[in-house]
N, C-alpha and C positions, 0 to 999 in steps of 0.2 A: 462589512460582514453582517450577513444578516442573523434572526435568531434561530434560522432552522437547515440544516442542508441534507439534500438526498444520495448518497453514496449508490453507485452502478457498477458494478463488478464486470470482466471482460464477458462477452457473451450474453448478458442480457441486456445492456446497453445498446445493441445492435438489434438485439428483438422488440425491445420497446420502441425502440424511432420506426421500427418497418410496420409494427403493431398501429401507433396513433398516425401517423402522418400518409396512411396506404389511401390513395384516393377512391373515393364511391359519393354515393349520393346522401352521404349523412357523417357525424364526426363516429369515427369510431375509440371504444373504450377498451383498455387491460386494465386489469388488478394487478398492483402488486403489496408481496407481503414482504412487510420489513419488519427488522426485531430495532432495538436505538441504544443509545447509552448518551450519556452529558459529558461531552468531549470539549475542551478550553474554552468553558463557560455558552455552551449552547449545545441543541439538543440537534443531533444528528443520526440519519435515517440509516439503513442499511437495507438495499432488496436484497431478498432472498430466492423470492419466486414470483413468476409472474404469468398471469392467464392471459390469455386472450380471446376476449367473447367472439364467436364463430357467426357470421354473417345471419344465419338463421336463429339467433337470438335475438336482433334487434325487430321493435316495433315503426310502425309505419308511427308518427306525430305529426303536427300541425306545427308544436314547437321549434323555436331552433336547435338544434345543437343531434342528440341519441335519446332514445329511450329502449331500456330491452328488459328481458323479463327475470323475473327473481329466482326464476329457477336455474338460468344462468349460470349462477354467481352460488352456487350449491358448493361445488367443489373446491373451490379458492375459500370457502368461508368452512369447510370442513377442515381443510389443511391449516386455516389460522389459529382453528382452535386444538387440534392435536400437538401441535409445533409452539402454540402459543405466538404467534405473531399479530402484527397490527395491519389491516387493509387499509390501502391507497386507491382512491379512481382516479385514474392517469387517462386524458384524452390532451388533444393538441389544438393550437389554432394555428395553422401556415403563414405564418408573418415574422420576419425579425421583431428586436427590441420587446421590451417588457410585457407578458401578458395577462389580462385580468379574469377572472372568474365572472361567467355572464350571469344574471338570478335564478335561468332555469339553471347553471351548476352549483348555485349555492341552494337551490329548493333541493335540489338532487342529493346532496352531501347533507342538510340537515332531516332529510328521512333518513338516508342511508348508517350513516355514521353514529348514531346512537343506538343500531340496533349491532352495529358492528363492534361497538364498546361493551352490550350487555353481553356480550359471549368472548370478549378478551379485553377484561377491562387494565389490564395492565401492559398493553403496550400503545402505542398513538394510532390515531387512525383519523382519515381527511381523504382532500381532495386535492388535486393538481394538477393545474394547466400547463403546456408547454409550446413555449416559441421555437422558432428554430436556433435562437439564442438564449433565449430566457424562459426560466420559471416562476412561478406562482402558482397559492394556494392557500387551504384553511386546513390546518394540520390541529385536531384536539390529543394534548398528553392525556397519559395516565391520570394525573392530578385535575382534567377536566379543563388547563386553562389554555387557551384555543391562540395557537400560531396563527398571524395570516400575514398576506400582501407576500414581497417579494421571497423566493426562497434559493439558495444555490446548489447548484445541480456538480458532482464531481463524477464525471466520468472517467472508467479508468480502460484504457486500450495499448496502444502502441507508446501512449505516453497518458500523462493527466491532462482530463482536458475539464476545465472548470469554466462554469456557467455561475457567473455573478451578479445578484442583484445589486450592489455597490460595488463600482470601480477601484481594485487594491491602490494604495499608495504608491508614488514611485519609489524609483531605485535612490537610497542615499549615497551610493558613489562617485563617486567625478564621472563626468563622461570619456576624462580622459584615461581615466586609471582603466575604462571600461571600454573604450575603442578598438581595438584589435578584438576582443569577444564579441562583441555588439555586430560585427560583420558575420558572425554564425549564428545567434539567439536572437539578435534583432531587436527591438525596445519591448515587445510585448515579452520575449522571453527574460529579457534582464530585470521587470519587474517581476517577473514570475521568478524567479534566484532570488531576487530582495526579501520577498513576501513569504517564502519558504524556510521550511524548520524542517529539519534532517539530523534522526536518530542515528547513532554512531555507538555500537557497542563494541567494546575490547580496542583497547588503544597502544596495540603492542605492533611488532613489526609492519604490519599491513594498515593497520586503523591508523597508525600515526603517520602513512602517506596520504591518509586518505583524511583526514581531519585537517591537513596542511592544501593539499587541492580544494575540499571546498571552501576553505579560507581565502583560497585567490579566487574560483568563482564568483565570492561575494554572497553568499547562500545567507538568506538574513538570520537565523537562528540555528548553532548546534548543540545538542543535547549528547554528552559528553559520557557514556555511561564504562568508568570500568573501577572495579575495587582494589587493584593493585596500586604498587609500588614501584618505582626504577628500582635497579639492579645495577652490579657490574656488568654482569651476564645481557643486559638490553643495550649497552652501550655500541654495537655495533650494528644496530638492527633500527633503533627505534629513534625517528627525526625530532628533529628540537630536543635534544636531549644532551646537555652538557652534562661534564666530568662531578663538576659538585651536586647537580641533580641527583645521580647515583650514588652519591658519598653519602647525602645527608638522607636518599631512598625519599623523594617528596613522592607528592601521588601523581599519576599518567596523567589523571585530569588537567592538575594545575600545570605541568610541565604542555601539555595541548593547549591546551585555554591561553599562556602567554604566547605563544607561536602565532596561534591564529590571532591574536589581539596587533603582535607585531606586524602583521602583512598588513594591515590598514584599509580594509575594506569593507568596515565596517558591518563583520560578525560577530553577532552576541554568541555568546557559549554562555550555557549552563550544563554543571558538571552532577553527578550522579557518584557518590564514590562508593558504591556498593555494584557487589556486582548482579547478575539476572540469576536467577526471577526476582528479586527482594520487591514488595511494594514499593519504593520510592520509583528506581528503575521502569516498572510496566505504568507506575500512572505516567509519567514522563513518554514515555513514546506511544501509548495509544497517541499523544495530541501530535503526532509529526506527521508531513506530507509521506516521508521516506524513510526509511529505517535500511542502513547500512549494517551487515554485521561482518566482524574479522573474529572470528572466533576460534577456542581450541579442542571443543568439546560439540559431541551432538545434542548432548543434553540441551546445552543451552541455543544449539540453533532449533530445538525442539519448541524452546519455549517461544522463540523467534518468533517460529514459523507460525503458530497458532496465535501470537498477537496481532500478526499481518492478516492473517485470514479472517479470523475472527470482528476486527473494526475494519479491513478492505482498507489496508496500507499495502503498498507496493515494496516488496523484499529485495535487496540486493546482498547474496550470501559470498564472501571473498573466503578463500583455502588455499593454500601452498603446502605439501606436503615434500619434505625431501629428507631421503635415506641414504646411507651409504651400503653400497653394494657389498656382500663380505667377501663374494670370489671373484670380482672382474677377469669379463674376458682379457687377452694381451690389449693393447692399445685400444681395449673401450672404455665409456666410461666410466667414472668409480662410483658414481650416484645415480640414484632414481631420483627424476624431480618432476612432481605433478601439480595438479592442482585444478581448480573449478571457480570460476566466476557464474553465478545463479541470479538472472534477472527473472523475480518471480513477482505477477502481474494478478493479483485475486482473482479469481475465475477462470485461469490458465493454469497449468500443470504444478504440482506444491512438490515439495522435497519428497515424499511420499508416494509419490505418482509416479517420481522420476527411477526412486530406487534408493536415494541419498540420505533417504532414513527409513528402518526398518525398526520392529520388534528388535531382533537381534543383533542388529549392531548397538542398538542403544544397551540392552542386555552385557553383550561382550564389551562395552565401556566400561563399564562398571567392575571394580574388584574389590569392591566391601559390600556391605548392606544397605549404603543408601549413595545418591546421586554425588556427593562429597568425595566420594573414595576413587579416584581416575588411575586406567592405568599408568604406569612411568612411561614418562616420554622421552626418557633421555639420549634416544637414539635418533631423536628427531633434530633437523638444522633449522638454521636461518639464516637467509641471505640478505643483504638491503637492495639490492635488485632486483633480485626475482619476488621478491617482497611487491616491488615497487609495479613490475609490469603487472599483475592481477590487479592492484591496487588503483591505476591508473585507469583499467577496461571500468572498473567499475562505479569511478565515479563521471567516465562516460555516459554510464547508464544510465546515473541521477541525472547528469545534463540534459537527455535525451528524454527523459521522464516529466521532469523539469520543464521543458522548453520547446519540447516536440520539434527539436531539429533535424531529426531524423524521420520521425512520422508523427503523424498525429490521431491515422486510422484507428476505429472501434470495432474494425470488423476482422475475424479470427483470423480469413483468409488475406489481411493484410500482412501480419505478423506471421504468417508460414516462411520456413524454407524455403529458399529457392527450386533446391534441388530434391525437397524431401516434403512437399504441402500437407503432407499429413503430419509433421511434426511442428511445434512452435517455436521460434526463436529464443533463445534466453541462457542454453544451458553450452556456456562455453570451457570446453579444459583445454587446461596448458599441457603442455611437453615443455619443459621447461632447460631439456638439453638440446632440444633442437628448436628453439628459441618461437615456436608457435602457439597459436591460441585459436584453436578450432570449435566451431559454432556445433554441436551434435544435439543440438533440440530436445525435445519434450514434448510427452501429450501430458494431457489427462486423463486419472485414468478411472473409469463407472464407478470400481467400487470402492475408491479412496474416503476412507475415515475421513480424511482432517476434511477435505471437500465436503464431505456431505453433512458434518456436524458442525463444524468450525466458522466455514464459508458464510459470514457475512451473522454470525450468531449475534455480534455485538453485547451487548452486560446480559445479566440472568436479570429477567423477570421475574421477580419474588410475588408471592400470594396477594403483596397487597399493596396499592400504589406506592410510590415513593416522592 
């Protein structure tokens, strides 16, 4: 791990590779602007936006590498300072394995870079080179004390694809415990499950299938987040849960937390026993690869949703909704049973875009005066099966996120539809009486709030270093 990494949200990860690596007769340069925050002990990047200087900017040199002119670079350095963001010079060198910063990008980065701090001095701003595997650069914080050599690149697409300047550790599992998996993920994917921390919020009928699957995965850290208690009333719904658990009401966490210690494959948990937004809660999962939520409220997948966006975590939203019909047809059925599995990928379509959260349904949740007051649900059910199939699809999606067994593309058009390329994959509902789980996509949509304010905001920049 090194001490700096640059997060690339879907979509502009695909413009920046076509950006530096387009062949001509000199290296070509984009800007990007990133906002940052100090996420499990190192400082990490977020783009935001990014330019790309136009052919007819650059200068004819003697030098190796680009030279282009200052007037360029106008509009990228306007938008840093209204948005408050930090500029990046982002060029390539076409080679695997590790790449170094040549003098003319380090003469380049120390003209550039301190005039790019006198006009935003409170977010980072550097320079960075790119392999076709690796990065490197000279990254200066707000505080003036200057990142450099290797740095890790997390791309986020069809799955995470992460660019490492030191090699993760491997798997502490047996090989054998891991043998049948290992034929789907592979060794690279099973250290990739080791080395990963997966946010798990609400551990009630659906989280607690899904807190027990990544426990047999082997997923190396979960973060356990919910503020309740067992029930008599969870006893039919909610796994690892014995009869004195309910008696004596322990908390969801501790009753998760032994389950997955029982599988033996060597998952930490650490548990949260408050529930979202609380400060303990949101520090705990900005630091996670994945954030899983089973939740019963949109309030709280509200807040979700704006933590994934905001630091560019990867969203997996699980829902089961089932009602009892009051006038069934003759021999139809006596229930409505729906529900949504939501693979949401930062820089692809947000709960907002799709429709799944509005002003007014968050408004019609609500039936007091503050977020506290929900309406009664008591007409709502729970099954431990149909619990279990949504619960199942979606920690496919970690695996696939995880492990890129299913894809690995960064490009939007890999993640289309088959049948529908203008929409993106991700946004699955059940029919949960006719036992299906049908893919009906998602775009993004222009003029999505959380997208344009949210998307990659990472911490607030305050007035004055920190």
């Amino acid at each position: 791990m090194t001490d700096v990494e640059l997060r690339v949200p879907l979509g502009l990860g695909e413009a920046l590779l076509n950006a530096v690596f387009r062949p001509g007769r000199h290296e070509y340069v984009a800007l990007g602007l990133v906002s940052h925050a100090a996420l499990g002990g190192r400082d990490v990047l977020f783009l935001r936006h990014l330019f790309d200087l136009p052919e007819s900017a650059y200068r004819e040199s003697a030098a190796h590498g680009a030279a282009w002119s200052g007037a360029a670079m106008v509009p990228a350095i306007t938008l840093a300072v209204e948005e408050t963001l930090g500029i990046i010079i982002l060029h390539a060198h076409p080679h695997k394995g590790p790449p170094t910063l040549s003098e003319d990008d380090r003469r380049s980065a120390g003209r550039l870079v301190p005039m790019f701090r006198a006009r935003v001095p409170w977010r980072p701003h550097g320079s960075v080179v790119l392999s076709r595997t690796h990065a490197a650069g000279l990254i200066t914080m707000p505080s003036g004390l200057d990142r450099g050599a290797g740095i890790d690149v997390r791309w986020l697409g069809a799955s995470i694809l992460d660019w490492r300047a030191v090699p993760p550790r491997g798997s502490t599992a047996s090989s054998l415990a891991c043998a049948r998996q290992l034929l789907v993920v592979g060794d690279e994917g099973r250290r990739s499950l080791a080395n990963a921390r997966v946010g798990l919020v609400g551990l009630g009928g659906g989280g607690s299938h899904v807190a027990h699957q990544l426990g047999h995965l082997g997923v190396g850290e979960l973060i356990l987040v919910d503020g309740d208690r067992a029930s008599q009333t969870d006893r039919h719904r909610l796994l690892g849960l014995g009869w004195l658990d309910a008696w004596f009401r322990r908390k969801k966490t501790d009753i998760l937390r032994r389950a997955v210690k029982r599988i033996g494959m060597g998952t930490r948990c650490r548990t949260i026993d408050e529930p979202l937004p609380s400060p303990a809660a949101l520090a705990a999962l900005k630091t996670v690869d994945v954030v899983v939520g089973c939740l019963d409220n949109l309030h709280a997948r509200a807040d979700l949703q704006e933590l994934a966006w905001r630091f560019l975590i990867p969203y997996v939203d699980v829902g089961v909704n089932i009602r009892t019909i009051d006038d069934p047809e003759p021999e139809g059925p006596r229930v409505s049973i729906g529900g949504n599995v939501l693979t949401l990928i930062p820089g692809g379509f947000c709960m907002w875009c799709s429709g799944y959260l509005s002003k007014e349904k968050l408004d019609a949740e609500l039936a007091g005066p503050n977020r506290n007051y929900f309406e009664n649900r008591v007409g709502e059910a729970q099954v431990v099966s149909l619990n279990g199939l949504v619960a199942s699809q979606a920690v496919t999606e970690v695996l696939g996120l995880l492990t890129g067994f299913a894809s690995t593309g960064l490009r939007r058009k890999q993640m289309a539809l088959d049948t529908q390329p203008h929409l993106q994959r991700g946004f699955r509902k059940l029919d949960g009486v006719r036992g299906t789980l049908e893919d009906w996509g998602g775009s993004r949509r222009p003029d999505c709030p959380c997208c344009s304010l949210a998307l990659g905001a990472g911490a607030v920049a305050w007035a004055t270093p920190r």
